[in-house]
Backbone as JSON, one array per atom type, in Angstrom:
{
  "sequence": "XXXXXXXXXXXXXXXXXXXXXXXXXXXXXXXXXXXXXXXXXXXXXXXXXXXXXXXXXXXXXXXXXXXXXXXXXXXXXXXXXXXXXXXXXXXXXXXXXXXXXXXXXXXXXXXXXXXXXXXXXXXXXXXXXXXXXXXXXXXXXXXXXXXXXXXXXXXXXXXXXXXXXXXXXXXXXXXXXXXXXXXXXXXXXXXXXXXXXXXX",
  "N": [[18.65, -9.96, 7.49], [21.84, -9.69, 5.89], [24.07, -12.49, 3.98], [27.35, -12.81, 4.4], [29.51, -10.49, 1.64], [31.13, -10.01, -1.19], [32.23, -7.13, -2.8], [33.35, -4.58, -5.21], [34.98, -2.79, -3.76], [35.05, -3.85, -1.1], [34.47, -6.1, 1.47], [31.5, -6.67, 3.02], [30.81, -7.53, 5.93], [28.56, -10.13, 7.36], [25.41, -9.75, 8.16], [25.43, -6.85, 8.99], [23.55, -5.36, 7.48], [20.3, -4.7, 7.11], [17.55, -5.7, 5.86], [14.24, -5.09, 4.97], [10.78, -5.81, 3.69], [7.73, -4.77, 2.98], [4.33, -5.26, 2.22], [1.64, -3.95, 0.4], [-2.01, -5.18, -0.43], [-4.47, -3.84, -2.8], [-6.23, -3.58, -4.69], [-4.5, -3.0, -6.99], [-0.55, -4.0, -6.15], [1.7, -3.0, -3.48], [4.93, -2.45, -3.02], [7.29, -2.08, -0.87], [10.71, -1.45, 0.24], [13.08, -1.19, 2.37], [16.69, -0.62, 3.14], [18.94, -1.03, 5.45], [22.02, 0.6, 6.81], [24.18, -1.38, 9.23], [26.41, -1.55, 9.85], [29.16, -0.44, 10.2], [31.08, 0.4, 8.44], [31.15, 2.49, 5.3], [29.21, 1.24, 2.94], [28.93, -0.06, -0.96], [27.28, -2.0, -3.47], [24.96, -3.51, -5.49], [21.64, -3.99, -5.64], [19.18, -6.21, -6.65], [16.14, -7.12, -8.08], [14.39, -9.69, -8.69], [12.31, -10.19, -12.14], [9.51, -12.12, -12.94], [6.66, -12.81, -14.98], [4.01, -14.55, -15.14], [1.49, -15.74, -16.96], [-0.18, -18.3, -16.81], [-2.98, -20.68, -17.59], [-5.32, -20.89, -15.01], [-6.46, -23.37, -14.33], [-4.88, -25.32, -15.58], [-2.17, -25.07, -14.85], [-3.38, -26.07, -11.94], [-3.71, -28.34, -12.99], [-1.1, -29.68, -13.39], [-0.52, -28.93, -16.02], [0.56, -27.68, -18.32], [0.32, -25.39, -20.89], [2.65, -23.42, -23.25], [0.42, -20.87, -24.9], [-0.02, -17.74, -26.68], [1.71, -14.48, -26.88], [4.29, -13.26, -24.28], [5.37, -10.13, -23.83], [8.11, -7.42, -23.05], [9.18, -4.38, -21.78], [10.83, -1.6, -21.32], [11.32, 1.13, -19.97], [13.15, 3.38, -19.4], [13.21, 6.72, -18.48], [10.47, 6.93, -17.09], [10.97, 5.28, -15.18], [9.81, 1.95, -15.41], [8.28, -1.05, -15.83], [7.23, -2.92, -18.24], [4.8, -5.75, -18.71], [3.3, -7.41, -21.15], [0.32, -9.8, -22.18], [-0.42, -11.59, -24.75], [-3.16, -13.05, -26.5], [-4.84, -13.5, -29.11], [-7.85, -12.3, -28.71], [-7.48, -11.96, -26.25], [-6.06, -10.13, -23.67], [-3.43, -9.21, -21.18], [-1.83, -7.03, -18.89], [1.37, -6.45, -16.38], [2.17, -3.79, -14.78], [4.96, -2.32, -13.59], [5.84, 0.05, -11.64], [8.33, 2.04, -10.51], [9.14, 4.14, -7.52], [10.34, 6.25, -4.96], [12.75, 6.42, -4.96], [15.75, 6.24, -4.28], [17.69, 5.86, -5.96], [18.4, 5.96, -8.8], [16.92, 3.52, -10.86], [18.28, 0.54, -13.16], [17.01, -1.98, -16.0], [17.67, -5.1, -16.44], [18.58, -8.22, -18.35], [16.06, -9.31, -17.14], [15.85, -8.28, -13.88], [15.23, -5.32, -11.83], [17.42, -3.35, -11.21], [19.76, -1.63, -8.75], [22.15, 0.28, -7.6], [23.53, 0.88, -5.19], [24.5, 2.73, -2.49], [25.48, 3.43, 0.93], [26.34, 4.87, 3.99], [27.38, 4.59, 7.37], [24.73, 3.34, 9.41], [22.96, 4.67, 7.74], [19.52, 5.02, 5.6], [18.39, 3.28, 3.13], [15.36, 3.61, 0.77], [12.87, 2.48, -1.29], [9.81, 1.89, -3.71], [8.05, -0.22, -5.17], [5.47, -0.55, -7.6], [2.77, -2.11, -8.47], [0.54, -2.64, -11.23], [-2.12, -3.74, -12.3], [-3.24, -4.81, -15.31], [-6.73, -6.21, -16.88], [-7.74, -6.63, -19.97], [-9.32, -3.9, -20.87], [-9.54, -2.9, -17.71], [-8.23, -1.38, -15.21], [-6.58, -2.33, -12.3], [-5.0, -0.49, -10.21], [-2.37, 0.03, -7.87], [-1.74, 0.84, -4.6], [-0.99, 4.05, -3.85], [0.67, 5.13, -1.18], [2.87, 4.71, 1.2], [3.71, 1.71, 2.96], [3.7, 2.29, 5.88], [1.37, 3.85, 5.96], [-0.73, 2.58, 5.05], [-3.05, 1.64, 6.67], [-4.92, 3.14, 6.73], [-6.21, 2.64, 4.46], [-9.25, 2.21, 2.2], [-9.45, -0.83, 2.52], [-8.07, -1.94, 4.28], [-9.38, -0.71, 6.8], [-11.98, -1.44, 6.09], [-11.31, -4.13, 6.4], [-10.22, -3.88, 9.69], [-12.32, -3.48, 10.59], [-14.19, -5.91, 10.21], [-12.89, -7.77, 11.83], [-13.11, -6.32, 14.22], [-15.8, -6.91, 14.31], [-16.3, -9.64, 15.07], [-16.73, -12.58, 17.67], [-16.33, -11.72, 20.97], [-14.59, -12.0, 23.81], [-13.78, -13.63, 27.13], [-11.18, -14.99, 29.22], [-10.1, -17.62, 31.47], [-7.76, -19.11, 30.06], [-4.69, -18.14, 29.13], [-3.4, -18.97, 27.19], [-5.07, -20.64, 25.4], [-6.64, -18.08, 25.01], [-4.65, -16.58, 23.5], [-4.36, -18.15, 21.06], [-6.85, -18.26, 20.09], [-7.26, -15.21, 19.3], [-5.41, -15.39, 17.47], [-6.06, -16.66, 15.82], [-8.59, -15.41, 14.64], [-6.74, -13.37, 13.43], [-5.77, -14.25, 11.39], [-8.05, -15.88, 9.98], [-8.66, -13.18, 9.38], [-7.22, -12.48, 7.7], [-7.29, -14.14, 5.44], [-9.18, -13.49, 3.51], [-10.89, -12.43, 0.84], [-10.53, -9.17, -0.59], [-13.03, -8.3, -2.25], [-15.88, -6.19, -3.09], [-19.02, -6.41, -1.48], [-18.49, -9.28, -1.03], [-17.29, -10.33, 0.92], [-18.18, -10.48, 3.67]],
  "CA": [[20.01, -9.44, 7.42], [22.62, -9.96, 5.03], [25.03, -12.71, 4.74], [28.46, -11.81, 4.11], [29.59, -10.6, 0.3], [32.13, -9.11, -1.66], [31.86, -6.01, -3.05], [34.05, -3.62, -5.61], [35.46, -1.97, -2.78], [35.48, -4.18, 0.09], [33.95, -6.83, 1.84], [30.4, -6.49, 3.72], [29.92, -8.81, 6.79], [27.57, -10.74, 7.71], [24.15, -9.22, 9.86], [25.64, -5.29, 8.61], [22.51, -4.58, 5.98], [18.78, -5.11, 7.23], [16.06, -5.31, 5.01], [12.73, -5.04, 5.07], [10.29, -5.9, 2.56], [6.58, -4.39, 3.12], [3.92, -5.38, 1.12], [0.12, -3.93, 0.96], [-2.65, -5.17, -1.63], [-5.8, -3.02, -2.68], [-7.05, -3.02, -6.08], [-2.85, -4.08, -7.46], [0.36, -4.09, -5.17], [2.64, -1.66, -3.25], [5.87, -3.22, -2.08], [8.35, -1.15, 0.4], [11.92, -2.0, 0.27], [13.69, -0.74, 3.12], [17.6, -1.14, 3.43], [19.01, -0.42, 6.49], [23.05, 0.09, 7.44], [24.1, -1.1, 11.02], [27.48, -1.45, 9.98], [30.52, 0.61, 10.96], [31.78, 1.2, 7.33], [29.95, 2.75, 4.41], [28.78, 0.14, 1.75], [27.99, 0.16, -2.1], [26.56, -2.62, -3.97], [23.95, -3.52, -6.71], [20.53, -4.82, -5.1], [18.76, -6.71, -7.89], [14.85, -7.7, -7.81], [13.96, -10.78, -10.38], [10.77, -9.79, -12.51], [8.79, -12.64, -13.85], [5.4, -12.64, -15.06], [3.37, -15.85, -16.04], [0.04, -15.77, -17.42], [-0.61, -19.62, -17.11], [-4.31, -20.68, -17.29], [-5.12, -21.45, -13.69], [-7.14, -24.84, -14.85], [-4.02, -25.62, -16.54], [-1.95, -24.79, -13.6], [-3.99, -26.83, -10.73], [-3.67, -29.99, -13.15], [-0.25, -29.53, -14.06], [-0.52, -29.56, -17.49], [0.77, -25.83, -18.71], [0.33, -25.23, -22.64], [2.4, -22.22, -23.88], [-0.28, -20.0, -26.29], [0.11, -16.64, -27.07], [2.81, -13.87, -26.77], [4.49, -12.26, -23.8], [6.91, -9.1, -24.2], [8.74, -6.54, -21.7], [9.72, -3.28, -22.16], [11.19, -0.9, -20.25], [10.88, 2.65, -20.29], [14.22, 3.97, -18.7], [12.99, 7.65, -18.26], [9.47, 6.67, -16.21], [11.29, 3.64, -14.21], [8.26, 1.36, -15.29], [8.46, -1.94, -16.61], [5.52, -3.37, -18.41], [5.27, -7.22, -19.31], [1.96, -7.9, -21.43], [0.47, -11.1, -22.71], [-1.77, -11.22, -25.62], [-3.87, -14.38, -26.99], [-5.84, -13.85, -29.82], [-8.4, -11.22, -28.29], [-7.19, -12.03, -24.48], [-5.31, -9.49, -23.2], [-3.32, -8.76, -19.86], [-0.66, -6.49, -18.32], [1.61, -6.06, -15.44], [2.86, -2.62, -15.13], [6.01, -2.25, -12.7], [6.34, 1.48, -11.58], [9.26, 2.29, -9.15], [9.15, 5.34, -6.98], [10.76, 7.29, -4.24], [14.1, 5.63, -5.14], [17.19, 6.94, -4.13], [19.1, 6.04, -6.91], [17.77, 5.51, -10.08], [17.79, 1.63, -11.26], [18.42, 0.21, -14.68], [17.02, -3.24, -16.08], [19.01, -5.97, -17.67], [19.05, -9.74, -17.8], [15.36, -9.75, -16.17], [16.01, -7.94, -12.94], [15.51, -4.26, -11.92], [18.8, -3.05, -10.43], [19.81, -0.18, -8.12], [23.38, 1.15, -7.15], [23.16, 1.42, -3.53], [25.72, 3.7, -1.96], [25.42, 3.73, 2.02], [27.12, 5.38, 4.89], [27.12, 3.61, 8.23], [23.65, 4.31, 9.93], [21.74, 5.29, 6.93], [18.63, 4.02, 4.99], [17.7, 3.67, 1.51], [13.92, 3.03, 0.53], [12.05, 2.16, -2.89], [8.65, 1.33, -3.41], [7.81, -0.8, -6.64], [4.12, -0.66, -7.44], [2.47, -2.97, -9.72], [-0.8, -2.38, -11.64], [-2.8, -4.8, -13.17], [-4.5, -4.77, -16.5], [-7.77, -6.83, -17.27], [-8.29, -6.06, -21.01], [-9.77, -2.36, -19.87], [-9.9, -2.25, -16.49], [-6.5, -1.36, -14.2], [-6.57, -1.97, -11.06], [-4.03, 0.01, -9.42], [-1.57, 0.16, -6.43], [-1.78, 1.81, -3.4], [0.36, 5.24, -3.83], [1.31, 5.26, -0.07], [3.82, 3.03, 1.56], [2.89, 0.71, 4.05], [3.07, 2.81, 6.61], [0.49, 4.26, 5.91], [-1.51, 1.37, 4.59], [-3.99, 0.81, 7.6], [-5.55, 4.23, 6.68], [-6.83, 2.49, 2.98], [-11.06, 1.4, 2.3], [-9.19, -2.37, 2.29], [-7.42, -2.3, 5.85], [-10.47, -0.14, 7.72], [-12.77, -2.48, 5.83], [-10.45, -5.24, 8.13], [-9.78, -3.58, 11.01], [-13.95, -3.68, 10.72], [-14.62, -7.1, 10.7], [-12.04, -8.07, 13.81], [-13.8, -5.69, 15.5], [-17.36, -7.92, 14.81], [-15.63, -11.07, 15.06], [-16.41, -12.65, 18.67], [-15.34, -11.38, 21.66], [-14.76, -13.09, 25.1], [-12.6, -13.42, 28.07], [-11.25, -16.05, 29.1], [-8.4, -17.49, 32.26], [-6.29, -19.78, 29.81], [-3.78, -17.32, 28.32], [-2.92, -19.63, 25.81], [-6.52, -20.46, 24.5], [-6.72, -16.79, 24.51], [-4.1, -16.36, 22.36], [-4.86, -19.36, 19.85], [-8.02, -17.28, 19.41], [-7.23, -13.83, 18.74], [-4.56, -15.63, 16.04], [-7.12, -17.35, 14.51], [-9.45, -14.33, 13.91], [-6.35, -12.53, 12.72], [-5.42, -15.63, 10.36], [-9.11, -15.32, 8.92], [-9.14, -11.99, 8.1], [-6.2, -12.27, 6.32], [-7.54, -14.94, 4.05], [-10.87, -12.86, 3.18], [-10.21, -11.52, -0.56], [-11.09, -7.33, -0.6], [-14.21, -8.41, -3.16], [-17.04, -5.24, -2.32], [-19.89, -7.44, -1.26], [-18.05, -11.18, -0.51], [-16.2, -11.01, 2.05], [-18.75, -10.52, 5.1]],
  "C": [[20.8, -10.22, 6.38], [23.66, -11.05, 5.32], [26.2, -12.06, 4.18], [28.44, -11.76, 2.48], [30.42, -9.64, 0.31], [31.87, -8.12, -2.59], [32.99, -5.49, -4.77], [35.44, -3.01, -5.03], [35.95, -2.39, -1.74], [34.63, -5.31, 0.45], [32.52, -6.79, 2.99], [30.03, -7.96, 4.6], [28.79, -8.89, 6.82], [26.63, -9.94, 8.57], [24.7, -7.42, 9.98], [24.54, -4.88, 7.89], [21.05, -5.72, 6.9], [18.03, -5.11, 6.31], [14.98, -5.85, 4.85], [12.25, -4.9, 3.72], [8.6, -5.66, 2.97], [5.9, -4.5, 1.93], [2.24, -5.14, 1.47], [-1.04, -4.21, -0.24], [-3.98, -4.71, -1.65], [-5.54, -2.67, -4.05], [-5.45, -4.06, -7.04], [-1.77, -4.06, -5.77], [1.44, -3.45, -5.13], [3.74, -2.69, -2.23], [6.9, -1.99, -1.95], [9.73, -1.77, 0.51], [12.68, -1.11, 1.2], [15.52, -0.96, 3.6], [18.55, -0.06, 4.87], [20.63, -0.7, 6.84], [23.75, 0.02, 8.35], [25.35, -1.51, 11.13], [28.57, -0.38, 10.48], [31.3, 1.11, 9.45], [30.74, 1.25, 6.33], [29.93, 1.23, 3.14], [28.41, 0.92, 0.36], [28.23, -1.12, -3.09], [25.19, -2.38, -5.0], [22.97, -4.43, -6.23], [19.71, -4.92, -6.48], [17.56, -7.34, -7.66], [14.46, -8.07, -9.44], [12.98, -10.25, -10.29], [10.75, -10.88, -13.35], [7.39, -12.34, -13.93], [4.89, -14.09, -15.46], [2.02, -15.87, -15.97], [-0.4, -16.95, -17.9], [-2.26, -19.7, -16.85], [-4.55, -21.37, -15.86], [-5.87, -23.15, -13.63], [-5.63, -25.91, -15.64], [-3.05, -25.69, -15.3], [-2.33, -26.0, -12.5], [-4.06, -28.57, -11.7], [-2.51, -30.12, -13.83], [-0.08, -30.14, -15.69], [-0.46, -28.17, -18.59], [0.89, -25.84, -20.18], [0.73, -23.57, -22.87], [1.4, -21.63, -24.67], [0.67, -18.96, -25.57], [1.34, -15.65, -27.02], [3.2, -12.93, -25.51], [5.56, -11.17, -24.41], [6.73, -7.84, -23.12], [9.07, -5.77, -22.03], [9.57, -2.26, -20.88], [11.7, 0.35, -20.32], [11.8, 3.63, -19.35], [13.75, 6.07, -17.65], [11.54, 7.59, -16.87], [9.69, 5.71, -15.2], [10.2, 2.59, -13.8], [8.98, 0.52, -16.26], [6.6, -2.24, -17.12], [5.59, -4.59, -19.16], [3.74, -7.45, -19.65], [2.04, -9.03, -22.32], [-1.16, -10.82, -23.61], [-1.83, -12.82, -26.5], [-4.85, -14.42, -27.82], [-6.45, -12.25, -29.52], [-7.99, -10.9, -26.59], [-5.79, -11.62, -24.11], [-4.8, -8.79, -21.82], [-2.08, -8.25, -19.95], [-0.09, -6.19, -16.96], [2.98, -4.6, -15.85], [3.45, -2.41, -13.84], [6.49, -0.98, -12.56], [7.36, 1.23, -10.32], [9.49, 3.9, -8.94], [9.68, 5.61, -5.67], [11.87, 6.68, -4.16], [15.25, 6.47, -4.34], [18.2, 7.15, -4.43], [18.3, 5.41, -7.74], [17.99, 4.06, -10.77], [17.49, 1.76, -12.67], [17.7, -1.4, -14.41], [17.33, -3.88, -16.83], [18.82, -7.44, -16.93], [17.57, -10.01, -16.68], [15.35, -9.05, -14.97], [16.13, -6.32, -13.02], [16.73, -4.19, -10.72], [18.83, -1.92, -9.96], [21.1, -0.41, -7.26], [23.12, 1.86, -5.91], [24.44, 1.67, -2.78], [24.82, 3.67, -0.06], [26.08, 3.9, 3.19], [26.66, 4.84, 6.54], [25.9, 4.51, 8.89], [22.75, 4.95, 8.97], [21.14, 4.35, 6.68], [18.66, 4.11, 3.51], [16.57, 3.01, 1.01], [13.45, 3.11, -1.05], [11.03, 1.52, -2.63], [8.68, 1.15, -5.21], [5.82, -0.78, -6.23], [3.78, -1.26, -8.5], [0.98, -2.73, -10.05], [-0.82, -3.34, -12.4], [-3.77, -5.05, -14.05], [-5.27, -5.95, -17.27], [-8.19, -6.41, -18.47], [-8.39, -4.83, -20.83], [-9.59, -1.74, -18.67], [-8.41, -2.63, -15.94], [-6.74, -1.41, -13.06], [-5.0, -1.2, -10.95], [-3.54, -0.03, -8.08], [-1.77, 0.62, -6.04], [-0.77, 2.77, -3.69], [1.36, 5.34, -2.37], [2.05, 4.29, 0.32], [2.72, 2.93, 2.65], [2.89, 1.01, 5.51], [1.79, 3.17, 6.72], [-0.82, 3.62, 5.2], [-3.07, 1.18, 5.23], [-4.91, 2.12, 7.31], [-6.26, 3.8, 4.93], [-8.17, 1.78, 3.55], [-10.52, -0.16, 2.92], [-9.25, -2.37, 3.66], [-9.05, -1.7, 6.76], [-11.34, -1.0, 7.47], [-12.71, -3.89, 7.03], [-10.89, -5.35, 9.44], [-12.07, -3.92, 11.57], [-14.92, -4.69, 11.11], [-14.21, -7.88, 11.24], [-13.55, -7.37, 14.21], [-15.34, -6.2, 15.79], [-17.15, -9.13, 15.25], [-16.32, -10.89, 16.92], [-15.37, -12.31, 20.02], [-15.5, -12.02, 23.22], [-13.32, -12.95, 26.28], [-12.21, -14.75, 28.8], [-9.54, -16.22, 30.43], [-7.84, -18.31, 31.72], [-6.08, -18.72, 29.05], [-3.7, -18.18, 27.14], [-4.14, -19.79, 24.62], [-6.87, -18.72, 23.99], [-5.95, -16.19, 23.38], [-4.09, -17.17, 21.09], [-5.71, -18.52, 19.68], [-8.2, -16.08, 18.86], [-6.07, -14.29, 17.01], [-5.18, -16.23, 15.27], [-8.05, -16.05, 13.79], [-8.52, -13.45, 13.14], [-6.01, -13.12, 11.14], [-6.83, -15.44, 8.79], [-9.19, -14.57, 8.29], [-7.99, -11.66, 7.23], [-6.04, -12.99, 5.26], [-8.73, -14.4, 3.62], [-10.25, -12.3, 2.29], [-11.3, -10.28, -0.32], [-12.27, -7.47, -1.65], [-15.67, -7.85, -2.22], [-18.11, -6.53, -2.59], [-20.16, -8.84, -0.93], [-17.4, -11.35, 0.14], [-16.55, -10.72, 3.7], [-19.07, -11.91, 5.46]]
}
């Protein structure tokens, strides 16, 4: 929830605006932005999501010792609501491509940040899903198209839900040990990377 802020128009308390941030990864990444208003008067504001990219070498990285090379650059394609920030080194080339879809108000970007003009009447929602694709020289992985509802229905999650369901199973009269254990198997499978063939 929100804390308080001033507006244009008026002032928006504190714990009036929910939001939810859903996020599902398979292949690139589908994030869910959910804003929710549980206020008593309508709101409108400018919700603003920073975009960086950094294409540090991860050897470089893990011994802090970061050496700019090569060139990034951003561009942003007002009509498709897609950012795209690529980095090129010689022959070594990568991109992140920033699509935004089922908006509800069309955003602009400026100063780094995509923006969106959020108009809401007490009791409504307003949702956006940013999807990010990720280019390896050739190969794109891509985002999930569906929100995150509908997430648990992708190869990734069933893949999951797959290997819980082999994981040990047991019964047991401390409640508590019982529950330490089912949070550990869920803990695991949420550090297992989606790589077909490495992650049994």
């Amino acid at each position: 929830v929100n804390q308080g802020f001033a507006t244009e128009t008026n002032h928006v308390p504190a714990g009036s605006l929910g939001l939810v941030i859903g996020r599902a990864l398979d292949g690139g990444l589908h994030e869910d932005f959910e804003l929710v208003n549980h206020g008593q008067m309508s709101v409108r504001f400018n919700l603003e999501v920073a975009m960086r990219s950094d294409f540090a070498d991860l050897f470089e990285v893990k011994a802090d010792a970061i050496v700019r090379r090569g060139r990034i650059t951003t561009e942003w394609l007002s009509r498709a609501a897609s950012l795209r920030t690529s980095y090129v080194n010689r022959d070594f080339k990568r991109d992140v491509i920033v699509k935004v879809r089922r908006m509800a108000s069309k955003p602009v970007y400026a100063n780094g940040r995509i923006s969106f003009d959020i108009k809401l009447e007490p009791g409504a929602k307003w949702h956006a899903c940013l999807l990010y694709d990720f280019r390896n020289g050739e190969t794109i992985y891509r985002a999930p198209r569906v929100c995150i509802d509908k997430c648990l229905e992708s190869k990734t999650a069933k893949r999951l839900a797959g290997w819980q369901r082999s994981a040990l199973k047991f019964n047991c009269s401390n409640g508590e040990f019982h529950r330490f254990y089912h949070q550990a198997v869920e803990d695991m499978a949420a550090l297992r990377l989606p790589i077909e063939g490495t992650d049994e």
